[in-house]
Each structure stands twice: as C-alpha cells, then as structure tokens.
ChimeraX commands (.cxc) that place a marker at each C-alpha (Angstrom):
marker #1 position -28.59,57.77,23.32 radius 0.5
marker #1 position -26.74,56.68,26.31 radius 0.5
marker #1 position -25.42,53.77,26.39 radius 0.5
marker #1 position -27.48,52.74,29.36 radius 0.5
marker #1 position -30.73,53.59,27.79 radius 0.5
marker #1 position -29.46,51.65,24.59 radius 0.5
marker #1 position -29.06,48.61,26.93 radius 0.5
marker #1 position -32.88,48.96,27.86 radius 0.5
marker #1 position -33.82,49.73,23.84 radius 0.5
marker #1 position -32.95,45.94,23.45 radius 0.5
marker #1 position -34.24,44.53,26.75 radius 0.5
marker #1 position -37.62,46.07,25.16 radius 0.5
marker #1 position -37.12,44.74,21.76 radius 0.5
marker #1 position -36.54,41.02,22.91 radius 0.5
marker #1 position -40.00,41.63,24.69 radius 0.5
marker #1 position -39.33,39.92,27.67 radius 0.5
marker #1 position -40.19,40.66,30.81 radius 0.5
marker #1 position -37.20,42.01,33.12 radius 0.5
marker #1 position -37.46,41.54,36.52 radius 0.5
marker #1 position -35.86,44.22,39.05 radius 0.5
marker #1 position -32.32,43.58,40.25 radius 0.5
marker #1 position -31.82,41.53,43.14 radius 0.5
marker #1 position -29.07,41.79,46.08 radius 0.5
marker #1 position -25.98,39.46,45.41 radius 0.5
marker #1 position -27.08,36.34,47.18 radius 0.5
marker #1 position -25.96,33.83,45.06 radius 0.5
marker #1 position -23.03,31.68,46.90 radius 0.5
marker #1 position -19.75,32.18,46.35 radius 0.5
marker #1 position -17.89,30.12,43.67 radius 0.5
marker #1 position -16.07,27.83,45.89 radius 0.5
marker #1 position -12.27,28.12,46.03 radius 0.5
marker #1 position -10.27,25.68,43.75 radius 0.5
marker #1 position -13.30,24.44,42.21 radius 0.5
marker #1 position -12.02,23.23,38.60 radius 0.5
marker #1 position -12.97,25.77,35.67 radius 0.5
marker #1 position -15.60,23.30,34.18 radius 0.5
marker #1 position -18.82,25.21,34.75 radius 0.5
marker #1 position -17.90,28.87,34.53 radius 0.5
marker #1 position -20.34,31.79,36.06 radius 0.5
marker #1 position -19.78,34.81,34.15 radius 0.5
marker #1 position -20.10,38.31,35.37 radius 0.5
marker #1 position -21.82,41.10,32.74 radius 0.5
marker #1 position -21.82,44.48,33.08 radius 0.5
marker #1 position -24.84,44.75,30.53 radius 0.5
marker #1 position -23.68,48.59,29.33 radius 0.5
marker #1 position -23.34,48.43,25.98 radius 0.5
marker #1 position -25.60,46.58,23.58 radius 0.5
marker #1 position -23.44,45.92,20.85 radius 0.5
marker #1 position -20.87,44.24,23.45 radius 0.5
marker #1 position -23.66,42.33,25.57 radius 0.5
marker #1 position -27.25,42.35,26.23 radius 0.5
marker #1 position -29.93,40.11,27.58 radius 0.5
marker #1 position -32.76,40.17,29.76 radius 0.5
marker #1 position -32.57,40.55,33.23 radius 0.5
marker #1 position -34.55,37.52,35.77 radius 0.5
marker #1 position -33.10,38.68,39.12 radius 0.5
marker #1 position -29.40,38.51,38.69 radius 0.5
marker #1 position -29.28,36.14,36.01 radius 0.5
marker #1 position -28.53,37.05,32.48 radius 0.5
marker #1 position -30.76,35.35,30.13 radius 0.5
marker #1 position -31.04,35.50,25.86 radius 0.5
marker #1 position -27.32,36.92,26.82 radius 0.5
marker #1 position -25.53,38.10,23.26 radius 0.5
marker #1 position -23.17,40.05,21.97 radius 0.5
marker #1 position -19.25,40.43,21.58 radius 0.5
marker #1 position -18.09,39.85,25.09 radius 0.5
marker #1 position -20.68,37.00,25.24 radius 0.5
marker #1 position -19.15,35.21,22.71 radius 0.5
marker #1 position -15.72,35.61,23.87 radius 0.5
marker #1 position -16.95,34.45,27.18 radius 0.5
marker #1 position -18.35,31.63,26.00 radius 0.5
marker #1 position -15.33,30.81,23.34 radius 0.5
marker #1 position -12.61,31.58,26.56 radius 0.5
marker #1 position -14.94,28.98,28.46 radius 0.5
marker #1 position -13.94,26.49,25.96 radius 0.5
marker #1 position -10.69,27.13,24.95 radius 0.5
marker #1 position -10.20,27.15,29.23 radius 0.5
marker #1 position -11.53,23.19,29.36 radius 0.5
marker #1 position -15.30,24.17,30.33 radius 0.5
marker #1 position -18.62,26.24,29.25 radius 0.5
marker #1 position -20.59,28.80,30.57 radius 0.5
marker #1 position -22.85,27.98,32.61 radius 0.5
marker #1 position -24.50,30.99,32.93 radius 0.5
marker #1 position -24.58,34.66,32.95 radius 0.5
marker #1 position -25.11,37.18,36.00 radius 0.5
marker #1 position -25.60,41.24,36.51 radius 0.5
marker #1 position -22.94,42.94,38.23 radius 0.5
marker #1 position -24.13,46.26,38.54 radius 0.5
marker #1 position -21.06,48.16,38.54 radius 0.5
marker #1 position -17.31,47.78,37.64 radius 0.5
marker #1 position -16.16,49.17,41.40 radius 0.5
marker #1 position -18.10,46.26,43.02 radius 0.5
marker #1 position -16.84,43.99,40.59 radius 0.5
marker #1 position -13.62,44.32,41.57 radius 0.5
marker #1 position -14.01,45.25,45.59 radius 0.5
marker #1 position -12.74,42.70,47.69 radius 0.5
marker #1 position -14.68,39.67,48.83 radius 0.5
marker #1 position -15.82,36.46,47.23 radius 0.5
marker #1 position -17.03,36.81,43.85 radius 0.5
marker #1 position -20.18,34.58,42.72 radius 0.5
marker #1 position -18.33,34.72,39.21 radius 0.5
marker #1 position -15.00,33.45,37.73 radius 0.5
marker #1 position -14.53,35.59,34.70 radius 0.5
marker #1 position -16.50,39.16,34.66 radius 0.5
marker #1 position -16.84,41.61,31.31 radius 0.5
marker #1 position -18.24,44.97,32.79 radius 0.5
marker #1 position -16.44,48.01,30.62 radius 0.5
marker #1 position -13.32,47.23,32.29 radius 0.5
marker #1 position -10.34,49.21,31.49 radius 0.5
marker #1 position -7.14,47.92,31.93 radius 0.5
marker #1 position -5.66,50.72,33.59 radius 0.5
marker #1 position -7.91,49.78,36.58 radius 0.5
marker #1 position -6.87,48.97,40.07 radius 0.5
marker #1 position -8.76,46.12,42.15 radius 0.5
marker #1 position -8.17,43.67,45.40 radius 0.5
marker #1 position -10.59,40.81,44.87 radius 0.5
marker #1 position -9.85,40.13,41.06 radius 0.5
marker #1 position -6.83,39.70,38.61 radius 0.5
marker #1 position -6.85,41.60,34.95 radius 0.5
marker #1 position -6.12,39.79,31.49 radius 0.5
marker #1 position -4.28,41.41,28.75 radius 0.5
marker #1 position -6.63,43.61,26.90 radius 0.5
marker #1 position -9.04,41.86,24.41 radius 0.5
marker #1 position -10.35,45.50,22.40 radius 0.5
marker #1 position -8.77,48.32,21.87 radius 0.5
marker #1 position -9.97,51.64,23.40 radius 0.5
marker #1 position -8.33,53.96,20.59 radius 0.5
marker #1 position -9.96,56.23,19.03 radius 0.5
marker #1 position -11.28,55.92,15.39 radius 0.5
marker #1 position -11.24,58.55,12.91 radius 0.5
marker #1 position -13.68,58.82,9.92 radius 0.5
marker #1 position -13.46,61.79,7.14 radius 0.5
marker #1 position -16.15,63.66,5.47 radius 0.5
marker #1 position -16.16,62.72,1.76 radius 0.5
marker #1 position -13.26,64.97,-0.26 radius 0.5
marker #1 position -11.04,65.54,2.61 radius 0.5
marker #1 position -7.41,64.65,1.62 radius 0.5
marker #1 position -6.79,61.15,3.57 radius 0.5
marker #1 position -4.56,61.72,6.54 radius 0.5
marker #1 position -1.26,60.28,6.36 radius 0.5
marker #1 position -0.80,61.12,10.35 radius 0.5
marker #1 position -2.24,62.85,13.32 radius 0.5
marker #1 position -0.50,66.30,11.97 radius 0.5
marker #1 position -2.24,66.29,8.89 radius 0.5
marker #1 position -5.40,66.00,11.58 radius 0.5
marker #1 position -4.65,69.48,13.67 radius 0.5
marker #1 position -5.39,71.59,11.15 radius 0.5
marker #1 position -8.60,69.55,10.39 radius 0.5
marker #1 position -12.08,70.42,12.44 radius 0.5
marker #1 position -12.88,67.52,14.37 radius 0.5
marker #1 position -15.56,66.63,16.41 radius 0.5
marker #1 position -16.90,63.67,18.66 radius 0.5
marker #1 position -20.04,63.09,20.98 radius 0.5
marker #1 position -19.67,64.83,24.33 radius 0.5
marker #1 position -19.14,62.13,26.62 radius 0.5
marker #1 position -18.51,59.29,24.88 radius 0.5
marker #1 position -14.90,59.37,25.83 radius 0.5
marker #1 position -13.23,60.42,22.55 radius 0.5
marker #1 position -13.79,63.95,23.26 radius 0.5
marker #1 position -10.29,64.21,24.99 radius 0.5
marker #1 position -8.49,62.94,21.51 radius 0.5
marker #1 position -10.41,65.98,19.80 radius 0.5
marker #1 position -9.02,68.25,22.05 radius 0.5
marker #1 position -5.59,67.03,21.86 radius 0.5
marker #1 position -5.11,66.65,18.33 radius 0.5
marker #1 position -6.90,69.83,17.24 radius 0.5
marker #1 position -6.05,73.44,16.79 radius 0.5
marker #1 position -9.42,74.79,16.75 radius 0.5
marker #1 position -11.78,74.40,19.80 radius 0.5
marker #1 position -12.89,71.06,18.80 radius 0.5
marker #1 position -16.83,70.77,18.51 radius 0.5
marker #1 position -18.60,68.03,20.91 radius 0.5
marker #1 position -21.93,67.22,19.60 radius 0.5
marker #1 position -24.74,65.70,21.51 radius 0.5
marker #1 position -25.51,62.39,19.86 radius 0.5
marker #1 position -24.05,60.27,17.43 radius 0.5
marker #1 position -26.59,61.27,14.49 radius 0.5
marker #1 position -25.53,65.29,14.94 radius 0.5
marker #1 position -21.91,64.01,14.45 radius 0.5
marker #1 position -23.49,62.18,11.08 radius 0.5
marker #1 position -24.76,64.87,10.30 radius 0.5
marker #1 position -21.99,67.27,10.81 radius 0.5
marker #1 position -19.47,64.87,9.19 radius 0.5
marker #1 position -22.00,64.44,6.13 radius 0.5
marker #1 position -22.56,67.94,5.05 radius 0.5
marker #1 position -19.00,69.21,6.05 radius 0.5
marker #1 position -19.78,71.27,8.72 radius 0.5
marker #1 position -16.58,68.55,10.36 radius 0.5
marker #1 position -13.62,67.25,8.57 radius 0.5
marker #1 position -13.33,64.25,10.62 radius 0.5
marker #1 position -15.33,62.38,13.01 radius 0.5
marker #1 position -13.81,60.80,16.17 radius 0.5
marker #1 position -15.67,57.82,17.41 radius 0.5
marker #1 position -14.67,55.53,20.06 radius 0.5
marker #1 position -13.40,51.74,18.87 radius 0.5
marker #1 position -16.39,49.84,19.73 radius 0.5
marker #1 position -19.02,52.12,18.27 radius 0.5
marker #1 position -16.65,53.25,15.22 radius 0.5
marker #1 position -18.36,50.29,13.00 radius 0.5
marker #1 position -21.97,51.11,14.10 radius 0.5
marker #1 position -21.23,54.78,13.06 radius 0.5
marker #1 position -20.38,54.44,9.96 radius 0.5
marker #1 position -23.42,51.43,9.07 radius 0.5
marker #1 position -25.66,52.32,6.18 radius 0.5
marker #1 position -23.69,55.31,6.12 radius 0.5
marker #1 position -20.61,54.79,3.50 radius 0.5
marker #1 position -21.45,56.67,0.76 radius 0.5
marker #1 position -22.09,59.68,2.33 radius 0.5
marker #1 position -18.82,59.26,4.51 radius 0.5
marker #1 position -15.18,59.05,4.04 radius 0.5
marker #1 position -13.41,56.32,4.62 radius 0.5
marker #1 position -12.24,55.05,8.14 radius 0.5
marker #1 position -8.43,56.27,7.96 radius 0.5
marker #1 position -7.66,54.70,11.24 radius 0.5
marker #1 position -6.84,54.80,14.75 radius 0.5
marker #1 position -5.44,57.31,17.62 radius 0.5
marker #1 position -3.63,55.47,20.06 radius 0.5
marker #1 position -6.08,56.16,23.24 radius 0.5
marker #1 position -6.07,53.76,25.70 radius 0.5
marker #1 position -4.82,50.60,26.75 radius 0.5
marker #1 position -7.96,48.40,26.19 radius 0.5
marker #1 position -10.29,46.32,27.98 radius 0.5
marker #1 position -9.67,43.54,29.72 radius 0.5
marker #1 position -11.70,40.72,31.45 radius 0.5
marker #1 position -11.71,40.42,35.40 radius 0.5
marker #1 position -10.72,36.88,36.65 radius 0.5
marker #1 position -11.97,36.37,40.25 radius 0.5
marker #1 position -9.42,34.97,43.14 radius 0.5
marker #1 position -10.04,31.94,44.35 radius 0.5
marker #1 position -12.60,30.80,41.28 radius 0.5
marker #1 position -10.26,28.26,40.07 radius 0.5
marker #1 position -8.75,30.53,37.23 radius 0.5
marker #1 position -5.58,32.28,36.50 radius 0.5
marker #1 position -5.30,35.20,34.74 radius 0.5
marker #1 position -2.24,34.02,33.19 radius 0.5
marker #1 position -3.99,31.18,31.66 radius 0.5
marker #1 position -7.51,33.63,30.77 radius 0.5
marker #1 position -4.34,35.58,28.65 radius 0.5
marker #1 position -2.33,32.81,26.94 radius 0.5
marker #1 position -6.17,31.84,25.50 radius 0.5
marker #1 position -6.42,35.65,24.44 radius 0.5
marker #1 position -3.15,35.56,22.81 radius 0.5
marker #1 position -4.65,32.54,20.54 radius 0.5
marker #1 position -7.71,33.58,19.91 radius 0.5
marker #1 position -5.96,37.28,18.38 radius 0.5
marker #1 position -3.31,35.43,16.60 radius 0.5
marker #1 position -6.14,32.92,14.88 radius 0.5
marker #1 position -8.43,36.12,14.07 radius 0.5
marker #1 position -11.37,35.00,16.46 radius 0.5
marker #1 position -10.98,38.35,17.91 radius 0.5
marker #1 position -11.15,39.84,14.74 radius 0.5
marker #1 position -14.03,37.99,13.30 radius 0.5
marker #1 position -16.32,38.73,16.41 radius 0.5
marker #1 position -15.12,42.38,16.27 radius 0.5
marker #1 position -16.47,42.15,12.63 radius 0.5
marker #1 position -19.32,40.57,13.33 radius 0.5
marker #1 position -20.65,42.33,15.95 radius 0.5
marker #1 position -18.75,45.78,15.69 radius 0.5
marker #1 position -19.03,46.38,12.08 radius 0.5
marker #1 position -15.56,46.24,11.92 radius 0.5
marker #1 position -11.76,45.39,13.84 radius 0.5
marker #1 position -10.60,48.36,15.32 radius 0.5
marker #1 position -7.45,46.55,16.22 radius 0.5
marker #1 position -6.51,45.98,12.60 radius 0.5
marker #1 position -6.76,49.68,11.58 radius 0.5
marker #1 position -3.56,51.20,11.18 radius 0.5
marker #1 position -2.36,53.42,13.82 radius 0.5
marker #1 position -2.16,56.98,13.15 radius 0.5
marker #1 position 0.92,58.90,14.40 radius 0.5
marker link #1:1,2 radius 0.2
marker link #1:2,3 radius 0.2
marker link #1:3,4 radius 0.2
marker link #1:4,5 radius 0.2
marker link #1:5,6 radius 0.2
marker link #1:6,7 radius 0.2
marker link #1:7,8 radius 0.2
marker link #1:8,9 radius 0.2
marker link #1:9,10 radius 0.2
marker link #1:10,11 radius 0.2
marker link #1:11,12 radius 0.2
marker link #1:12,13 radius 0.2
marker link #1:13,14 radius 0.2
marker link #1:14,15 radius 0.2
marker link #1:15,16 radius 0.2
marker link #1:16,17 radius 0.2
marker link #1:17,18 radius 0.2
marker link #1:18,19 radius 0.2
marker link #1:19,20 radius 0.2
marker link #1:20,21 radius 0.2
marker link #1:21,22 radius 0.2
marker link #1:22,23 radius 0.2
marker link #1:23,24 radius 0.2
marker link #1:24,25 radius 0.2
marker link #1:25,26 radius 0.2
marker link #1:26,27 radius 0.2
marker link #1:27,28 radius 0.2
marker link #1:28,29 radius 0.2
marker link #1:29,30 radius 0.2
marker link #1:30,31 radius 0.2
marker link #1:31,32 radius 0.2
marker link #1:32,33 radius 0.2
marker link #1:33,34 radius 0.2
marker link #1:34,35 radius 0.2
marker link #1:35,36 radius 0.2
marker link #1:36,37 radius 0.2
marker link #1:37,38 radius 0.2
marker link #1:38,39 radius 0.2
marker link #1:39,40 radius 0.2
marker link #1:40,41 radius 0.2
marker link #1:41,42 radius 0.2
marker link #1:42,43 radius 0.2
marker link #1:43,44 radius 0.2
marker link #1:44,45 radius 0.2
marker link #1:45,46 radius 0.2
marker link #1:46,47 radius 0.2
marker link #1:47,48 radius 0.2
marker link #1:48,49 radius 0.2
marker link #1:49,50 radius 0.2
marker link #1:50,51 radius 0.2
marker link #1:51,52 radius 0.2
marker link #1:52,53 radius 0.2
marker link #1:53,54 radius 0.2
marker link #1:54,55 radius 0.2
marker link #1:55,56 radius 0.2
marker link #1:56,57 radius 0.2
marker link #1:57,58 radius 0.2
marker link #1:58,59 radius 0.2
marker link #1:59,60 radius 0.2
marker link #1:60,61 radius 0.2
marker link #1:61,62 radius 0.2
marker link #1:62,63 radius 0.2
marker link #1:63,64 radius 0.2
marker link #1:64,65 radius 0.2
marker link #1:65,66 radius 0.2
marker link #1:66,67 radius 0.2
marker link #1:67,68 radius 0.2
marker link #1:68,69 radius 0.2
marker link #1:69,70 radius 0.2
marker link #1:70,71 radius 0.2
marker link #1:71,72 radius 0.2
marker link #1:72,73 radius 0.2
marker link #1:73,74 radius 0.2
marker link #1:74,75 radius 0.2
marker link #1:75,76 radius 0.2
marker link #1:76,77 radius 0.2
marker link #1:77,78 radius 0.2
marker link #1:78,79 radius 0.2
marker link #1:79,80 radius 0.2
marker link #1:80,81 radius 0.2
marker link #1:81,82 radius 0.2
marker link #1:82,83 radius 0.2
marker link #1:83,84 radius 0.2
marker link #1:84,85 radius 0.2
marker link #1:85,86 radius 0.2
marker link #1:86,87 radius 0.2
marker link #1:87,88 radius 0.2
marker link #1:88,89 radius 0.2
marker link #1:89,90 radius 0.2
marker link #1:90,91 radius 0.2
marker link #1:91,92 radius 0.2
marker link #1:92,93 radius 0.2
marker link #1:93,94 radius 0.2
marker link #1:94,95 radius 0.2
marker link #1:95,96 radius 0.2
marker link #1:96,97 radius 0.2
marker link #1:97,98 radius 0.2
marker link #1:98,99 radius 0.2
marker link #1:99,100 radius 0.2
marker link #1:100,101 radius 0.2
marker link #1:101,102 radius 0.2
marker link #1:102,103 radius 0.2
marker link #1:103,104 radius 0.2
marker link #1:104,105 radius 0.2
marker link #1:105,106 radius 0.2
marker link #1:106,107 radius 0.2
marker link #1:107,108 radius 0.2
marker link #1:108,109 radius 0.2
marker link #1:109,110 radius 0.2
marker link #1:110,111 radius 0.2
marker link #1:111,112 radius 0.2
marker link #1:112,113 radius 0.2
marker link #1:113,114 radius 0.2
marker link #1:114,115 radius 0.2
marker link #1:115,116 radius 0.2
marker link #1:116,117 radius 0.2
marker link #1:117,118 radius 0.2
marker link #1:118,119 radius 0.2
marker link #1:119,120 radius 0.2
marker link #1:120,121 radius 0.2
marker link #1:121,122 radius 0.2
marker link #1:122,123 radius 0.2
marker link #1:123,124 radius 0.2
marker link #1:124,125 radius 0.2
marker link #1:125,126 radius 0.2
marker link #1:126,127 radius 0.2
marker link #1:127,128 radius 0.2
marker link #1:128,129 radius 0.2
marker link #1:129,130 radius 0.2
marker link #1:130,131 radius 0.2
marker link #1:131,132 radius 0.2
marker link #1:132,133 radius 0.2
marker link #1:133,134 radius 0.2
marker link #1:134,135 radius 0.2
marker link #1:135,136 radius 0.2
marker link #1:136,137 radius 0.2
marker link #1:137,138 radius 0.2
marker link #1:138,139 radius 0.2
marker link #1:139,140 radius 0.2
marker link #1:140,141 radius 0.2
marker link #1:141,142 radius 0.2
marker link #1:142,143 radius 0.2
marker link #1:143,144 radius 0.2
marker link #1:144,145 radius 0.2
marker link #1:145,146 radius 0.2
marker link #1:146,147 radius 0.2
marker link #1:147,148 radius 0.2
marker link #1:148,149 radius 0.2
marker link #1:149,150 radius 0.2
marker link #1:150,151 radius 0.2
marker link #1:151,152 radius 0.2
marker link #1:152,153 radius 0.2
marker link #1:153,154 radius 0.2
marker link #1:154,155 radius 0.2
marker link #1:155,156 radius 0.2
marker link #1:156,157 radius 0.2
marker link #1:157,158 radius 0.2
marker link #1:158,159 radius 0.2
marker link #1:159,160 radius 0.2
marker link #1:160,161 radius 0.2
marker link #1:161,162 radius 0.2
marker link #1:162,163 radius 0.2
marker link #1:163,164 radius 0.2
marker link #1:164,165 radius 0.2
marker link #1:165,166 radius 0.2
marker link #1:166,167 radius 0.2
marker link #1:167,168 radius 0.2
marker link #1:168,169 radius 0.2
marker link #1:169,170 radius 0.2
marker link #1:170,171 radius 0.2
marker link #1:171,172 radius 0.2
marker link #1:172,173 radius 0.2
marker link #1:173,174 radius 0.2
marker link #1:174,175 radius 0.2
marker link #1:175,176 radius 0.2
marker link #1:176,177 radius 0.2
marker link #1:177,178 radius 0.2
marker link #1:178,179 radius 0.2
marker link #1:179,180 radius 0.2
marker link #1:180,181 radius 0.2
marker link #1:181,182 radius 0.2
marker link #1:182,183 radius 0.2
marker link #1:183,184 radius 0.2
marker link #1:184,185 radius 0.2
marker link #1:185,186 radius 0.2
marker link #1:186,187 radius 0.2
marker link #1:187,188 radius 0.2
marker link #1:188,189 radius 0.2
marker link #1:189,190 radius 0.2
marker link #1:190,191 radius 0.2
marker link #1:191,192 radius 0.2
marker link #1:192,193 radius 0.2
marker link #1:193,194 radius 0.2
marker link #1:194,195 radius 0.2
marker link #1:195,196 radius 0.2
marker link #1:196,197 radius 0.2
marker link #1:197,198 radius 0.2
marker link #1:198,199 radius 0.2
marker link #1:199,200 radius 0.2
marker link #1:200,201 radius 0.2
marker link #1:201,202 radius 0.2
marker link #1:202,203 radius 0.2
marker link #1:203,204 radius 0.2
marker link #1:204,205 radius 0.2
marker link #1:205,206 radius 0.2
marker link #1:206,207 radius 0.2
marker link #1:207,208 radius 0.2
marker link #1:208,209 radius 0.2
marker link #1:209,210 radius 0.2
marker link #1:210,211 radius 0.2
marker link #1:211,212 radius 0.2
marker link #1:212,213 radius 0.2
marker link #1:213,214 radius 0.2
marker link #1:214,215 radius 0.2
marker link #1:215,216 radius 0.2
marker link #1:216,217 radius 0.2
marker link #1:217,218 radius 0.2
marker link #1:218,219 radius 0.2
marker link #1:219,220 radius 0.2
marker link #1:220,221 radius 0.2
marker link #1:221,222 radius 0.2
marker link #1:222,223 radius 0.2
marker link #1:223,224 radius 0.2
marker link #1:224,225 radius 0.2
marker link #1:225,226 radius 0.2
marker link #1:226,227 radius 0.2
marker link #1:227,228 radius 0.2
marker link #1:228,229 radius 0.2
marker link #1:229,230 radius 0.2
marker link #1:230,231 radius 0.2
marker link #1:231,232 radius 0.2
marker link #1:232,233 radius 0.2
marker link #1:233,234 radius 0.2
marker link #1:234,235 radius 0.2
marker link #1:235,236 radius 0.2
marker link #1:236,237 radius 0.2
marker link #1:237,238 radius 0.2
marker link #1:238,239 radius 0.2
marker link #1:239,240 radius 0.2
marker link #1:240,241 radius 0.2
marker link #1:241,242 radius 0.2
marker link #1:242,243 radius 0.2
marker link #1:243,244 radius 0.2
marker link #1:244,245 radius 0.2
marker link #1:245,246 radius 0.2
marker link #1:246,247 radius 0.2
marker link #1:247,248 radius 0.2
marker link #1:248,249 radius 0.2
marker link #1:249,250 radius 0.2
marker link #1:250,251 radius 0.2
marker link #1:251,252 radius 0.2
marker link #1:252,253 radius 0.2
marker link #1:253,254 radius 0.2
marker link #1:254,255 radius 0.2
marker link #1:255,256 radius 0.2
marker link #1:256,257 radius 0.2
marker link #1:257,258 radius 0.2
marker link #1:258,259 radius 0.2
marker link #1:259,260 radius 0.2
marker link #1:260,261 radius 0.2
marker link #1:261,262 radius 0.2
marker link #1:262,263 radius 0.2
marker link #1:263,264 radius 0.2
marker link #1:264,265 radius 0.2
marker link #1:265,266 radius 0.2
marker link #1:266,267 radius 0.2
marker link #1:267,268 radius 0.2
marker link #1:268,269 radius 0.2
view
C-alpha cells in the first residue's frame, strides 16, 4: 500500500468527513511575532508519522509521531500548537514566500535545499533496517550481508541499500506482506525495511522472523522546516532536539508509535 493511500485508510477509519483541499489563503504568520501560538505545517504522508482529517487546510484529530514532537517542541520552545495545516507538498513547503506556518513536518530530508525556510538537525534516522529470516547466522557486519539474498519493497526507498550491499541481483517485492512472506518461508535471508516502517514490519510478526540485527547507514535523516520570519530559529528548534534525544523523548515516541527506535539499533558496518 502506498503510503498515500495508507494516509486515506485512516482518514476513513476515523469516519470523518474530509473536505477537499483548499488554496493557501490563510495569512501569513506575521514577522517577529513571539513563538507562543505555533501553526504547524503537515505533510500528512505517512500514517504512522501523522494523520488527521482534512477541513479545508486545517488538520484536525491530528496524531502521530511528528505530531507529538510538534506539539512537545511547541512547549519545550515557550508556546503550544495552535493548530495544524496541509501543505501539500515538500517543494512548496520550502519555495520562497511567506509561510502561514512556523515549524512544518512534510517527509523532509535533510539533504534538501530551500529559500523560504531553515532546516533543524535531523530528528529520525533514514537508515535502513535489516531483519533476518529465522536460522540465518546473525550478521556481525554488512560483509557477512553480501553473500546473503536480500530483498526490500520496490519503491520504498531501501531498494538502493539492497543493491549495494548484495552480490546477487537483489529481489524488490511489491508490498510489504510479499517481503513477509519471502522473509518467513526463506525464499530471503534478510529483509531491508526503511527506519520508520522497520517496527510496523516486524508487528505480530516475531516468531516467525529473525531478529532486527540493525541498521545500514542510509541517509542523513529528517528534519523539521522552520519558516523565516515566523519568530523561530532553527538554532533554537535544534538545541530543543538535542534535549529531547539526550532525555529519550525521541526514543520513547519512536517506540511508541514506530514499534521501535531505529536510532538506538546498532549500526552495521
């Protein structure tokens, strides 16, 4: 399932009417207005990370990873959330102009390049996560892994680890329960699932698995988009990060709504 149609699986299952998108009309947050009321920008792509129901722009019955964060950011930052709005795609979320949000969680990665917002230090990991079949030998590094058949989702953005790390044509599958499947009877020695869906994969699902072995450095992360001119720095958006990984809040929402923290996995090398 892609990961937009999984966004409109839960829109159905809160059973709530969503309204179609609207332009962006909402005003501009006004420049050097103090952070106490925060707008906050959603990308609404991956239900695990956020999802709500749409009423014109506005996000309501918002949840989710990133919606916590926001919302735990907002505080740490001197302020709350006031509330949630659609932005319907990461390039015009970060296109110049006014923004009519201060902080913005859209799939952002933080190799990204933009003119009309700043970039935090990553707050998840975009590795890759391997899980075994049952029996396999655990991998004590990636060249234990290139002699291994592995296999990912085609399209799901781990497919480029498989091919780097394996000697065999790797084998892309078309949906995360034919990976299951594959890794479950043997037909694969190791899944490859990207970080945020690594703890959904494996739900329900451990005794007929392996055991997550770890990560494959992949990517750099992603990162929150602070708008210009909102009355936030990104330098103060990161300093808040930095606590909230160093207390484990990170952690515990990556548990709690990821299945697991990808971040403390070791790294595989």
């Amino acid at each position: 399932m892609s990961r937009l149609a999984a966004s409109l699986v839960v829109l159905a299952a809160l059973a709530l009417p969503a309204a179609g998108l609207a332009d962006d009309t909402t005003p501009p947050v006004a420049p050097g207005a103090p952070p106490t009321s925060l707008v906050v920008g959603l990308g609404l792509d991956d239900p695990a990370l956020q999802a709500g129901v749409l009423r014109g722009r506005e996000v309501i019955l918002a949840r989710g990873f990133e919606v916590e964060l926001a919302r735990i950011l907002a505080r740490r930052l001197g302020g709350r959330v006031e509330r949630f709005v659609h932005v319907s795609s990461p390039g015009r979320l970060l296109a110049s102009g006014a923004a009519d949000w201060q902080l913005a969680f859209a799939g952002i990665p933080a190799s990204s390049r933009t003119v009309g917002a700043d970039l935090s230090t990553p707050y998840l990991t975009t590795d890759v996560v391997v899980v075994v079949r049952r029996g396999l030998d655990r991998p004590r590094g990636l060249a234990d892994l290139r002699s291994a058949v592995l296999c990912a989702v085609r399209g799901d953005g781990a497919e480029a680890a498989v091919a780097l790390h394996a000697k065999r044509a790797p084998s892309l599958l078309p949906s995360a329960d034919r990976l299951l499947t594959a890794v479950r009877t043997g037909a694969c020695d190791a899944a490859l699932v990207p970080a945020d869906e690594a703890g959904r994969f494996v739900a329900g699902h451990k005794r007929v698995l392996g055991p997550v072995v770890g990560r494959i450095r992949h990517g750099k992360g992603l990162v929150v988009a602070v708008a210009r001119g909102g009355g936030l720095a990104a330098a103060d958006v990161d300093r808040q990060l930095a606590r909230l990984r160093h207390d484990g809040t990170l952690g515990r929402l990556a548990r709690t709504w990821l299945g697991l923290d990808p971040a403390a996995l070791p790294v595989l090398r």
